[in-house]
C-alpha positions as CSV (number, residue, x, y, z in Angstrom):
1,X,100.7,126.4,121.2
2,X,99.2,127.4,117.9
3,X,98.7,125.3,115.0
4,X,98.4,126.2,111.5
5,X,97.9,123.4,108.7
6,X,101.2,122.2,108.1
7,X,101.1,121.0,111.6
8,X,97.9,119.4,111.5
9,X,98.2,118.4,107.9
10,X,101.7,117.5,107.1
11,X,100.9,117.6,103.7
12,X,99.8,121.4,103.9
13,X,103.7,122.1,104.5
14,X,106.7,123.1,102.4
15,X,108.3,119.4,102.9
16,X,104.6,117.9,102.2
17,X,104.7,119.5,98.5
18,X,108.1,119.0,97.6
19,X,107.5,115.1,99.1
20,X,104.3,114.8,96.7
21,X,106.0,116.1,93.8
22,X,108.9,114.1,94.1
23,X,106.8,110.8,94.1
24,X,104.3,112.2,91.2
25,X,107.4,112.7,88.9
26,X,109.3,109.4,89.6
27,X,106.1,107.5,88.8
28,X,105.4,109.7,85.9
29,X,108.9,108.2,84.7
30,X,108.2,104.9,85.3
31,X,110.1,104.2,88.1
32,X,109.4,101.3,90.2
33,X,107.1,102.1,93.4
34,X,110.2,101.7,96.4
35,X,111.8,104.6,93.9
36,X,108.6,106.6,93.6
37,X,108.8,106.3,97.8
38,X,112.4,107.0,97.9
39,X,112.0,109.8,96.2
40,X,109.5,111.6,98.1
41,X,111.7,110.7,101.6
42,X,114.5,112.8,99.9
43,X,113.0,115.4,99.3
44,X,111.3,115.5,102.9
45,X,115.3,114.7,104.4
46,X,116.6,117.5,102.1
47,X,114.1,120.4,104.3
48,X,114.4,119.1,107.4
49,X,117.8,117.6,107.6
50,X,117.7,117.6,111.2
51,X,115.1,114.9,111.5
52,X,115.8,111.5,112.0
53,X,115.7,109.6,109.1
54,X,113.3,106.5,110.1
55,X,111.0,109.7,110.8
56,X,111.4,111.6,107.9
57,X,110.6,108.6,106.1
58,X,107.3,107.8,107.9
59,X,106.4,111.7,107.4
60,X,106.8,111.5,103.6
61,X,105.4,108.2,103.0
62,X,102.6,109.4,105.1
63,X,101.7,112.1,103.0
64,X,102.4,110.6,100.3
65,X,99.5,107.5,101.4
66,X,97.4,110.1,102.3
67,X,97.3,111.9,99.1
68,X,96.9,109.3,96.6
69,X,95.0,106.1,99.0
70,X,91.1,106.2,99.2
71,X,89.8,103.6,101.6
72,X,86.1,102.9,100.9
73,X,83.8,101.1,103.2
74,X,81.0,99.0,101.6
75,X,78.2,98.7,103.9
């Protein structure tokens, strides 16, 4: 099996951008945060239709936490 970066990075893919950009423009509106989320999980349904929904939505939201949380350990 090969892998390229969308499969290691889901975030890398066509669904990952659309997902990001969704969220970025609902919060730039000043919708509330379960909209910003919402948002991004339509975008990911409307490219891969085919997935189930519970997992589309842990996809996006995924990508979605990965691009925009830092954790930082203090020592």
């Amino acid at each position: 099996m090969a892998w390229d970066a969308a499969t290691i990075d889901p975030s890398a893919s066509e669904a990952g951008a659309a997902s990001l950009a969704a969220y970025d423009a609902a919060r730039r509106a000043g919708r509330p945060p379960v909209e910003c989320y919402r948002a991004a999980v339509e975008a990911w349904r409307r490219l891969h239709p085919d997935q189930a929904p519970e997992y589309a939505a842990k996809r996006a939201v995924a990508v979605v936490l990965g691009a925009h949380v830092r954790f930082r350990i203090e020592e």
